[in-house]
C-alpha positions as CSV (number, residue, x, y, z in Angstrom):
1,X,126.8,103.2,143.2
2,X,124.6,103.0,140.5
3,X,123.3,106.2,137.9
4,X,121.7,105.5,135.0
5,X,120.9,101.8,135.1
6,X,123.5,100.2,133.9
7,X,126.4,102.3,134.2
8,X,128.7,103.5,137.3
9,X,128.4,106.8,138.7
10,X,131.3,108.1,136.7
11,X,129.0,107.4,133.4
12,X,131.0,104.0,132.0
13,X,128.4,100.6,131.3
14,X,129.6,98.2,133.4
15,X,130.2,95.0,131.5
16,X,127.7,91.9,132.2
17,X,128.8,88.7,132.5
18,X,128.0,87.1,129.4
19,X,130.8,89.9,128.1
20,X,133.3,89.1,130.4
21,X,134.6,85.4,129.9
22,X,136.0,83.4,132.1
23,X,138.7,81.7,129.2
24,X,140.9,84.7,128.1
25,X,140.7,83.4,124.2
26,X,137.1,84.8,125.1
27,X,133.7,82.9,124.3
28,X,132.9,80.8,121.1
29,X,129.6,81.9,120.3
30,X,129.3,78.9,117.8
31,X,128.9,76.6,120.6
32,X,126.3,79.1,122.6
33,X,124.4,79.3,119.8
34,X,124.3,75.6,118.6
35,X,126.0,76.4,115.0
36,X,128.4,73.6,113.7
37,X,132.0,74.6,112.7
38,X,133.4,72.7,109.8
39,X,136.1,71.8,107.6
40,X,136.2,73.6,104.2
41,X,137.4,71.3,101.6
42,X,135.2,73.3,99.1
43,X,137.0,76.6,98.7
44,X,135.9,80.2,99.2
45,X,132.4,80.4,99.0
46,X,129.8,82.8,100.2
47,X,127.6,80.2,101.7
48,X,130.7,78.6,103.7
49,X,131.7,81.4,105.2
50,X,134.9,82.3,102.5
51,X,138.3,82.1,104.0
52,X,139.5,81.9,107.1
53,X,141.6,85.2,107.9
54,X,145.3,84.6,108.7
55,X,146.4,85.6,112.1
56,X,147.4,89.0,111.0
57,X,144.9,89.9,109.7
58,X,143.0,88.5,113.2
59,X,144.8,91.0,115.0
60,X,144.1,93.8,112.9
61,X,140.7,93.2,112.6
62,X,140.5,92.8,116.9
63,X,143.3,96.0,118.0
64,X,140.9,98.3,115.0
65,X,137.9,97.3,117.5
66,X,139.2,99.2,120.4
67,X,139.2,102.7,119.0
68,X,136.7,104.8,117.2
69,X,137.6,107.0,114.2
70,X,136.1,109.3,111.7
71,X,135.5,107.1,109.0
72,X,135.9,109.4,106.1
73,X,139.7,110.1,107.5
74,X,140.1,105.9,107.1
75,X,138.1,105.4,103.9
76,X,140.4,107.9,102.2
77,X,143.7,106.7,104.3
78,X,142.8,103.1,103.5
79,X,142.3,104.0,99.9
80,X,145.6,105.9,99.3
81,X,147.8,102.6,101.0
82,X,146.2,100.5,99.5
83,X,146.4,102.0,96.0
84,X,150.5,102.9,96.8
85,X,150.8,98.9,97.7
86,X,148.5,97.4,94.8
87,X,150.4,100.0,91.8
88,X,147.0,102.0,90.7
89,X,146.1,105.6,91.4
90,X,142.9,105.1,93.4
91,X,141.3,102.2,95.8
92,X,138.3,101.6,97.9
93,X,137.5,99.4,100.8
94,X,133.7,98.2,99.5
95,X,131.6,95.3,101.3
96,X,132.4,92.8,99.5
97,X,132.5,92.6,95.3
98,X,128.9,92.8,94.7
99,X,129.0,96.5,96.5
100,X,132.7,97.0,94.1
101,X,130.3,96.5,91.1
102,X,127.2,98.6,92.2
103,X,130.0,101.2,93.3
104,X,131.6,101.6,89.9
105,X,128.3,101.6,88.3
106,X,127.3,104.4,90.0
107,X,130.9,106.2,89.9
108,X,130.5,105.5,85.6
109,X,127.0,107.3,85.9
110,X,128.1,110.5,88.0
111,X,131.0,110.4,85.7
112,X,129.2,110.3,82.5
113,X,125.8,112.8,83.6
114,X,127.8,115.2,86.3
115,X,125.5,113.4,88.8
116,X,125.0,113.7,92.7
117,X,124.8,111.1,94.5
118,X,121.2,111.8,95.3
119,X,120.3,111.8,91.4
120,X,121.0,108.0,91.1
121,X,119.5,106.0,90.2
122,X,116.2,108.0,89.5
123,X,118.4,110.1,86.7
124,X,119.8,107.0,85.7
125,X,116.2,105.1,84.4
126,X,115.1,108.6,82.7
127,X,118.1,109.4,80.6
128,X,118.1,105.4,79.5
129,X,121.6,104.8,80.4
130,X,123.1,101.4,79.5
131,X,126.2,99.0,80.4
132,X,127.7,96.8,77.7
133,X,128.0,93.2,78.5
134,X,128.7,90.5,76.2
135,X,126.3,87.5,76.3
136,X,128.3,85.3,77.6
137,X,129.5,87.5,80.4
138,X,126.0,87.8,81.8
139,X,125.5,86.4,85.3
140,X,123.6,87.1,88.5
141,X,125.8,90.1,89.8
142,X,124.1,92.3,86.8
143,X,121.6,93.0,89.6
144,X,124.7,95.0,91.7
145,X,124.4,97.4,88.5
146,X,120.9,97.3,87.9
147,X,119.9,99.2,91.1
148,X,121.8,102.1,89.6
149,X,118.9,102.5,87.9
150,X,120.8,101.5,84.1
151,X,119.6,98.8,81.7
152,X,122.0,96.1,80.2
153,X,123.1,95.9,76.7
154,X,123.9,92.4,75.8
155,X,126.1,92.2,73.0
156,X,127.1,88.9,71.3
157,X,130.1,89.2,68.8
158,X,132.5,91.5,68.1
159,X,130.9,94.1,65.1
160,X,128.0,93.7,67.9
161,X,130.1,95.1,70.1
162,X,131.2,97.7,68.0
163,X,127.8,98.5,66.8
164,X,126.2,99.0,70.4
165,X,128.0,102.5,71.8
166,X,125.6,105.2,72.4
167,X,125.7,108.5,74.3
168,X,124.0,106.5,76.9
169,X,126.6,104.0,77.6
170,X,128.2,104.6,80.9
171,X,130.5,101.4,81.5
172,X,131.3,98.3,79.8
173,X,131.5,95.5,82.1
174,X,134.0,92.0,81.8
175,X,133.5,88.8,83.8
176,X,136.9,87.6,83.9
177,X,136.2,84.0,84.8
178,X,134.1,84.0,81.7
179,X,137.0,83.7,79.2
180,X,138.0,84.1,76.8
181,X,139.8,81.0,78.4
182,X,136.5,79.8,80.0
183,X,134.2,80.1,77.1
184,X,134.7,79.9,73.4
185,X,134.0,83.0,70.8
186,X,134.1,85.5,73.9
187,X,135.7,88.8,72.9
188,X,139.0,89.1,74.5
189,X,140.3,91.4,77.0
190,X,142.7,93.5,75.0
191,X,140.2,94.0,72.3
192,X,136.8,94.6,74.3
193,X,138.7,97.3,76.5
194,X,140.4,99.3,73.5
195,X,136.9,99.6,71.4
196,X,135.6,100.9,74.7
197,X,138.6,103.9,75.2
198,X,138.0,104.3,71.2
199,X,134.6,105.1,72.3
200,X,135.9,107.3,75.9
201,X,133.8,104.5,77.9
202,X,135.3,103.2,80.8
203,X,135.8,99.3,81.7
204,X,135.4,97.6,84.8
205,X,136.4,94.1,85.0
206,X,135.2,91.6,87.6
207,X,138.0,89.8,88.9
208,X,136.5,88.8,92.2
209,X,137.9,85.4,92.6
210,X,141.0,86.2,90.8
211,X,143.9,86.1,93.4
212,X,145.9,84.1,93.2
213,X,148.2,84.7,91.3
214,X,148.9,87.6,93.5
215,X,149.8,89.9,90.5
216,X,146.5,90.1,89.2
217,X,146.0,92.7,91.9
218,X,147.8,95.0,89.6
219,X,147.8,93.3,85.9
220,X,144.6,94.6,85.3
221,X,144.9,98.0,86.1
222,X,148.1,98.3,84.1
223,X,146.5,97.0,81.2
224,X,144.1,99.9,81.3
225,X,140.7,98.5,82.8
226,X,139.3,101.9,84.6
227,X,138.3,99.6,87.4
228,X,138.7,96.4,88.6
229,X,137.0,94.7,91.8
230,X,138.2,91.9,94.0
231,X,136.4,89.9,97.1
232,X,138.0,90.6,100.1
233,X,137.0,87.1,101.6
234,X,138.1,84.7,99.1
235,X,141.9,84.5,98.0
236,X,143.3,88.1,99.6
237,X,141.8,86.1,103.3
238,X,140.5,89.5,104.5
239,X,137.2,89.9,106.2
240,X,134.4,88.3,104.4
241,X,132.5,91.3,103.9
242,X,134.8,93.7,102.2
243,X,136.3,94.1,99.1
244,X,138.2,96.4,96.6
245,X,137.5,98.9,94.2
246,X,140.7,99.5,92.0
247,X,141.3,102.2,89.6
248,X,141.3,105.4,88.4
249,X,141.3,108.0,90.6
250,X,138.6,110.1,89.6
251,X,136.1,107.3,89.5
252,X,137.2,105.6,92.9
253,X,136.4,108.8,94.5
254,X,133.2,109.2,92.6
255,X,132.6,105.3,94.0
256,X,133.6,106.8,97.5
257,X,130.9,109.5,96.8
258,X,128.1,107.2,96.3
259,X,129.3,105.1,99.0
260,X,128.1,104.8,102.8
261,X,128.1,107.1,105.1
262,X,126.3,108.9,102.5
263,X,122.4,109.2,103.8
264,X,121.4,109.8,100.2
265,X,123.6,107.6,98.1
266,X,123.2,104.1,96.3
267,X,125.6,102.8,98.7
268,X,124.2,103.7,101.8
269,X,123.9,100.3,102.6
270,X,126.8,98.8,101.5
271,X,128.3,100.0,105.3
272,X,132.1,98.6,105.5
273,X,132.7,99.1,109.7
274,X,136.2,100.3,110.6
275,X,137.2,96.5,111.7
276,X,136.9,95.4,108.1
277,X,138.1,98.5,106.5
278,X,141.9,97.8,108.7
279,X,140.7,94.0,108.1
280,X,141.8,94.5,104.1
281,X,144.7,96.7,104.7
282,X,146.3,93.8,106.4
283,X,144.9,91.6,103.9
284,X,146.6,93.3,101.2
285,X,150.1,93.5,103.3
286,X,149.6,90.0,104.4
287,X,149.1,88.4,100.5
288,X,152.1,91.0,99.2
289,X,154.2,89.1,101.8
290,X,152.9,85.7,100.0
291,X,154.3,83.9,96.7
292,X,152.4,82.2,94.5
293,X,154.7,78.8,93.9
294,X,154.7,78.4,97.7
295,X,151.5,78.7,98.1
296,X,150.7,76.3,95.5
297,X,153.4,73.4,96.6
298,X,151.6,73.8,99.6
299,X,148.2,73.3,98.4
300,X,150.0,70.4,95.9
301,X,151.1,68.9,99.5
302,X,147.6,68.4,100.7
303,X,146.4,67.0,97.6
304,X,149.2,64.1,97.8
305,X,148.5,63.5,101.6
306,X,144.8,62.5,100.4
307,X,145.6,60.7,97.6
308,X,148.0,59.1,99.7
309,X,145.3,57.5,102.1
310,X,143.2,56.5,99.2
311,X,145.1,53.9,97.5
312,X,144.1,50.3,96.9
313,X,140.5,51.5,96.6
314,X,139.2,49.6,93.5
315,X,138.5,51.1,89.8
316,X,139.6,54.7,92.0
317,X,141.9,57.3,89.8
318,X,142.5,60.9,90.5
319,X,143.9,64.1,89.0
320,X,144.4,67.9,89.5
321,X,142.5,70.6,88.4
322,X,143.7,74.2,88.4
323,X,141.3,76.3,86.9
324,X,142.5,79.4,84.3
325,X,141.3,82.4,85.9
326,X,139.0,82.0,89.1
327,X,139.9,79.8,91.9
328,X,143.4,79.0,90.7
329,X,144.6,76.6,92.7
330,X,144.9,72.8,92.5
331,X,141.9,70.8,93.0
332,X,142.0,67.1,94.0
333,X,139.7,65.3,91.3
334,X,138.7,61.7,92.6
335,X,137.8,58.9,90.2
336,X,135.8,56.1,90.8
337,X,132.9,53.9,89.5
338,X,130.1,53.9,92.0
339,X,129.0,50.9,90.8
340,X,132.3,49.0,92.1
341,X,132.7,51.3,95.0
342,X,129.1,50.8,96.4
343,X,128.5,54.9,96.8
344,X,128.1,57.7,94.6
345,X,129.7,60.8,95.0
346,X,126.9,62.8,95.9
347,X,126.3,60.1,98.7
348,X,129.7,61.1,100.0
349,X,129.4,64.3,100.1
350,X,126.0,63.7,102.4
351,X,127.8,61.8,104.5
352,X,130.9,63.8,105.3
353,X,128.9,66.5,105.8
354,X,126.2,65.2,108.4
355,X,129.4,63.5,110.5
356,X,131.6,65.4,113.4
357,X,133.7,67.2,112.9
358,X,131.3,68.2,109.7
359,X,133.4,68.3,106.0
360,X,131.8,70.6,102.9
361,X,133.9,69.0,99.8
362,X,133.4,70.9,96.7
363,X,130.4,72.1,95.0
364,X,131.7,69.8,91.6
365,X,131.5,67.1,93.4
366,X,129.2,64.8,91.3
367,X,128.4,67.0,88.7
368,X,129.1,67.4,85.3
369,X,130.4,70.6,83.4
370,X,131.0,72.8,86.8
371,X,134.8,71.9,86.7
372,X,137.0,70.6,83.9
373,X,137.4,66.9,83.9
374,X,134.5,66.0,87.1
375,X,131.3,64.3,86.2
376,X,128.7,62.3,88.4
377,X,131.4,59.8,89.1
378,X,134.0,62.1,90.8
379,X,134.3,63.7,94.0
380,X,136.4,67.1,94.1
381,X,138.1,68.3,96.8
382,X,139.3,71.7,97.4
383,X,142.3,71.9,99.8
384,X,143.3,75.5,100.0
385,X,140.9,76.4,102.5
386,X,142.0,73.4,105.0
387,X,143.9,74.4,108.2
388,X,147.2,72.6,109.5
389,X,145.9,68.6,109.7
390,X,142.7,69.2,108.7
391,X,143.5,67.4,104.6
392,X,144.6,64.5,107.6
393,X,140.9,64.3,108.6
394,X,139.6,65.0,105.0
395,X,141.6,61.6,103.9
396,X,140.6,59.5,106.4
397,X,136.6,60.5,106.1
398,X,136.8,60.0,102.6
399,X,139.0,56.4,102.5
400,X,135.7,55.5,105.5
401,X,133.0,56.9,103.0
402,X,134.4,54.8,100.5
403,X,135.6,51.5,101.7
404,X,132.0,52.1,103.8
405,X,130.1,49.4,101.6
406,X,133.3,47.1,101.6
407,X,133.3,46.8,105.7
């Protein structure tokens, strides 16, 4: 017998029957809802979806699902493990980077003005406060601290640099990826975070896509950087829409003040749900059980398996990338003159992706200046996002898509 429509007389919802599958492993949505799955030989970006969680993590993620909590008793457990595990003295579990950076922003602010959360950003525009960032560091994440309501001070060389503190500055912020191995004349680490403590400003450095090497989870924070974020999604393989705040203590919990559930705060909607929040406490236990050198052989592996299948093709070459900060891991570089081959790499890339099962090769492919070494006559594969057999099926589309014009 039935109460409130819906729900049995002792007051639980029944469950329909769209919720109550058939198939234990439960129902793929994909399929329902017509959305293609593919194979990620890109790497871990937004618009693909990031990385694929491991199987811990899975089951974290699933069992956290079951239970409700008060989430200000897991924001502040999750923070304290996760800070024990990663070496620094505070952590956050954010929604991904982006939030990480609008987070410490708004920490830097409380911090420097004695601010509530419900001053910022209004307080922020009025008393004209500023974050340093060299030219060269500038990208399109400034926006995560420009709703804090500060302005950006570009800076370009080093007496710049030194020139440009204020008693508005709030934070300095570094784009790892950006050099000073990327780019030339970029102020290095070392030296753009001690003019910053000669000045009492704290640093936070962007190290999003930084992992691996897995050490970089703590490197940072032992050199002194007041806080660091990292994407939860890309090499950590935790839930796509978290990340990590890392740091000092005092500003991780101003970041956890500005953060949501807070109605009034800058972070109100930068929600991280409970799932996610035990999602990157298994990511972090799952990538301190990792090593680097076996993680790379076995991206070095899947590399070789495609070369492997693409031998005999005419004028073809390849070689391996591994970028110096961001995305560290080998990348297959594929060599070839179009002109010979009778398809040019961007026409590959078309054509693995519009086949079944559907193939995303990196973004480089046939472009010039986006990785070291690939032009408009190379296609670049990323393999560290490929499941078991899937560099199998990556090799044989690719040896199709280019022997295509030969057949």
């Amino acid at each position: 017998m039935l109460g409130i429509a819906g729900m049995s007389a002792a007051g639980a919802f029944l469950p329909s029957a769209a919720a109550t599958p058939a198939d234990p492993a439960g129902v793929d949505y994909y399929d329902i809802l017509g959305v293609s799955k593919i194979i990620n030989a890109a790497g871990t970006y937004t618009y693909l979806t990031a990385s694929v969680m491991p199987p811990s993590v899975q089951q974290a993620v699933a069992l956290a699902a079951h239970h409700p909590v008060r989430l200000k008793d897991l924001q502040h457990a999750s923070g304290e493990y996760i800070a024990r595990r990663l070496r620094c003295e505070g952590a956050v579990v954010t929604s991904g980077a982006s939030a990480a950076l609008t987070l410490a922003t708004a920490a830097c602010i409380a911090a420097k003005g004695n601010l509530s959360c419900a001053e910022i950003p209004e307080q922020a525009r009025t008393r004209s406060y500023e974050v340093i960032v060299q030219k060269k560091h500038r990208y399109e994440y400034d926006h995560a601290m420009l709703i804090c309501g500060v302005s950006i001070r570009e800076v370009d060389r080093l007496d710049d640099y030194k020139r440009s503190f204020s008693d508005r500055t709030i934070m300095t912020n570094y784009f790892n990826a950006a050099g000073p191995e990327a780019e030339p004349d970029v102020i290095d680490r070392a030296t753009w975070l001690a003019i910053a403590h000669e000045h009492n400003v704290p640093c936070h450095l962007d190290a999003a896509a930084d992992v691996p090497p897995i050490s970089n989870l703590w490197n940072y924070t032992a050199m002194g950087f007041d806080l660091v974020c990292f994407s939860g999604g890309k090499g950590l393989r935790g839930p796509q829409n978290a990340g990590l705040l890392l740091g000092n203590k005092k500003l991780t919990d101003l970041a956890l003040a500005n953060d949501s559930p807070v109605s009034d705060a800058v972070g109100r909607g930068m929600k991280v749900a409970k799932e996610q929040m035990v999602g990157m406490v298994a990511s972090v236990d799952w990538i301190l059980d990792q090593n680097d050198d076996a993680l790379q052989a076995e991206c070095m592996r899947r590399v070789d398996r495609i070369r492997a299948a693409l031998t005999g093709i005419p004028s073809l070459t390849t070689s391996i990338n591994v970028p110096p900060v961001a995305n560290r891991v080998p990348h297959l570089l594929i060599h070839y003159d179009p002109a010979t081959v009778g398809i040019k790499p961007l026409e590959v890339a078309d054509l693995l992706r519009v086949q079944s099962p559907s193939i995303e090769l990196n973004p480089a492919t046939g472009v010039t200046g986006r990785i070291e070494g690939a032009d408009q006559n190379t296609v670049v594969v990323g393999v560290w996002m490929l499941e078991p057999g899937e560099d199998a099926l990556v090799a044989n589309a690719l040896r199709r898509a280019l022997l295509r014009s030969q057949t």
